[in-house]
KEKOL-123594 format. One record per residue (C-alpha): residue number from 1; residue in three letters; x, y, z. Coordinates in steps of 0.001 Angstrom, whole numbers. Each point is the difference from the previous one (the first is absolute). Layout:
BEGIN
SITE,nr,rest,c1,c2,c3
SITE,NUM,ALA,X,Y,Z
...
# end
This chain:
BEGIN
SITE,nr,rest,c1,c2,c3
SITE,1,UNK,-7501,10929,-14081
SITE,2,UNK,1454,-873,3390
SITE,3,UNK,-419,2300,3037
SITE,4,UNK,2049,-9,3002
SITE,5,UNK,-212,2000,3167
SITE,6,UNK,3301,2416,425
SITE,7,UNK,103,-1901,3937
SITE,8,UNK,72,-3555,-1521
SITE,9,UNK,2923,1654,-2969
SITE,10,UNK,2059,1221,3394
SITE,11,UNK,-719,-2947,1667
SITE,12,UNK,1630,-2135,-3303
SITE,13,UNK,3123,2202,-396
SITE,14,UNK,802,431,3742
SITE,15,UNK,-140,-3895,-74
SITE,16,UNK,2103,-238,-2879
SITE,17,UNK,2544,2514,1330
SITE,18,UNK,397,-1627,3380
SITE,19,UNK,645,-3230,-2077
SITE,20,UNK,2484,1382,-2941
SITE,21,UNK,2106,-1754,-1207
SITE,22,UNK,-2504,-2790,-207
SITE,23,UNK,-3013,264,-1781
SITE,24,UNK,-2860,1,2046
SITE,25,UNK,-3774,-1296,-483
SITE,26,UNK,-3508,-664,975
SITE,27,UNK,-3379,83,-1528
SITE,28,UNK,-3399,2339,-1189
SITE,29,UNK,-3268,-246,238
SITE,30,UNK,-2961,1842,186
SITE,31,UNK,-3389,285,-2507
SITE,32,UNK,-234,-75,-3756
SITE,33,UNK,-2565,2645,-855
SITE,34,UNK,-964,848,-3891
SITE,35,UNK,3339,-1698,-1073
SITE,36,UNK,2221,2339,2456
SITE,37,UNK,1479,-1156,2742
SITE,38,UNK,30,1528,3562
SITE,39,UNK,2994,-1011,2327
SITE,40,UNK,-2015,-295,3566
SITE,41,UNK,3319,-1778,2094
SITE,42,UNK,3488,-1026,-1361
SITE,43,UNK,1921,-2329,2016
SITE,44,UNK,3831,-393,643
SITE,45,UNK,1038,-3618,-158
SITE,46,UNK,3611,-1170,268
SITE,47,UNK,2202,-867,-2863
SITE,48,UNK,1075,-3500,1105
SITE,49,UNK,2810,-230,-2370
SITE,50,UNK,1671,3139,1379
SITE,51,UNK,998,1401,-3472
SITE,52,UNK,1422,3070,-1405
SITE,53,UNK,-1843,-1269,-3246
SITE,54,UNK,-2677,-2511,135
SITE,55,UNK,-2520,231,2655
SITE,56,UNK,-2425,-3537,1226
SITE,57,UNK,-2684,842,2466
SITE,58,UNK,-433,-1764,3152
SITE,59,UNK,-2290,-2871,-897
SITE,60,UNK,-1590,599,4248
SITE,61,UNK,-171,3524,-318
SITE,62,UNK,-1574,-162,-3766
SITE,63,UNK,-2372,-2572,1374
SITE,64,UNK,-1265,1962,2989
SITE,65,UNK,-352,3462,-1948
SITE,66,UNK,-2221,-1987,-2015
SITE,67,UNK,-2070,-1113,2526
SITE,68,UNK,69,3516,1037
SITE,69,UNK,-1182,1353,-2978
SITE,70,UNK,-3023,-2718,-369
SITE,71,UNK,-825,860,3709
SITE,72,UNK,-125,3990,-580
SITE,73,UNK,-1647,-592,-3666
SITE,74,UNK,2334,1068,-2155
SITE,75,UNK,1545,-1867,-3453
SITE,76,UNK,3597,-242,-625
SITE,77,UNK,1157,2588,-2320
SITE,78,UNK,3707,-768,-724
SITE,79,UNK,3274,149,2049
SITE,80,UNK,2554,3006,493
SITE,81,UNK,3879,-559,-77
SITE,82,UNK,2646,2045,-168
SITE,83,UNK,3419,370,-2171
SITE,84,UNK,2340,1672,2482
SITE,85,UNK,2595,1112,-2913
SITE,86,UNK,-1679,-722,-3591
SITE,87,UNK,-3071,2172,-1398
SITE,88,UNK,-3838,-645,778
SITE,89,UNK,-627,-2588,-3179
SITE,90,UNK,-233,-3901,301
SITE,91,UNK,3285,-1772,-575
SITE,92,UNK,-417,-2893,-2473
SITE,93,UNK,78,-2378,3437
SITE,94,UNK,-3428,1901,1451
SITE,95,UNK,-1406,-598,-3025
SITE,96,UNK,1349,-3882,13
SITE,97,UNK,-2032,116,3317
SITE,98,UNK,-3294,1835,-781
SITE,99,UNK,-2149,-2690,-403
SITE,100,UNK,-3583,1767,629
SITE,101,UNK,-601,2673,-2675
SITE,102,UNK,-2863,1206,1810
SITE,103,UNK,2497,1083,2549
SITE,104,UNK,1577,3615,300
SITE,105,UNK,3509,-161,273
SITE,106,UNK,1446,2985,1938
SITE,107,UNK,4016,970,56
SITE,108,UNK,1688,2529,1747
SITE,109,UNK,3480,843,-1028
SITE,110,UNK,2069,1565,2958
SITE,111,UNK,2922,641,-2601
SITE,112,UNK,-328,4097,277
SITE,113,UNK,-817,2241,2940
SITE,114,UNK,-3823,50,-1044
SITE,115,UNK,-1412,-3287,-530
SITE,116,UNK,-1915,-861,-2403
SITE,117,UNK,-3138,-2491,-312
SITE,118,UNK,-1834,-1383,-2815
SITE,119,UNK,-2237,-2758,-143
SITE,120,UNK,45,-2567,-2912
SITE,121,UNK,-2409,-2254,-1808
SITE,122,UNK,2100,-2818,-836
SITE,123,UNK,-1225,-3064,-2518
SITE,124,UNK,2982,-2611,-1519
SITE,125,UNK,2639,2696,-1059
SITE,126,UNK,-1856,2975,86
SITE,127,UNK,-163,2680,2686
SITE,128,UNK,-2462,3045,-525
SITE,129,UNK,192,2864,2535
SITE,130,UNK,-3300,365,1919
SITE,131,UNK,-1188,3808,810
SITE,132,UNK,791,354,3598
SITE,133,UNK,-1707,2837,2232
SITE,134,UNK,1556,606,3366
SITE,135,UNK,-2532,1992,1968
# end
């Protein structure tokens, strides 16, 4: 299971509304306690390709969110995008591009007036939705 505070979910969609069209993007991390994890800060990096759909983060702001995360002692959990007008899955391209299968994988489709997030396991070709609590 992955947790994730209902401020830090706001904080992802407001950011991802403000940059629709484009998908936007950053990073999680937080603790890894009895095999769940616990979302303690997400962080909004820039999509340096500008794309309606492929996202790359900025390799500056990835590098100093890291450091950040190392300096508050938290782990890296995965990384958050969003897909502005398809659904809340991985597209055979994020999958292409999920190279750590220890990380969580977390989409949020824009595409109706809810959105929608789900968080993905991803290894080769296969994507298994995570259980997600938003708290």
């Amino acid at each position: 299971m992955i947790r994730l505070k209902k401020q830090d979910y706001e904080k992802i969609v407001a950011h991802a509304r403000a940059e629709a069209p484009v998908e936007a993007c950053g990073l999680i991390a937080g603790r890894i306690e009895d095999g769940n994890k616990y979302i303690e800060k997400v962080y909004i990096l820039t999509n340096v390709d500008h794309a309606e759909e492929h996202f790359t983060l900025d390799p500056k702001e990835q590098l100093a969110a890291v450091k950040d995360m190392r300096a508050n002692g938290l782990v890296p959990l995965g990384n958050w995008h969003s897909h502005p007008v398809s659904p809340s899955r991985p597209s055979q391209e994020d999958k292409r591009l999920a190279y750590d299968s220890s990380a969580s994988y977390m989409i949020l489709s824009l595409m109706d007036e809810e959105p929608v997030l789900n968080s993905f396991h991803i290894e080769g070709d296969n994507a298994e939705k995570e259980e997600l609590e938003i708290y």
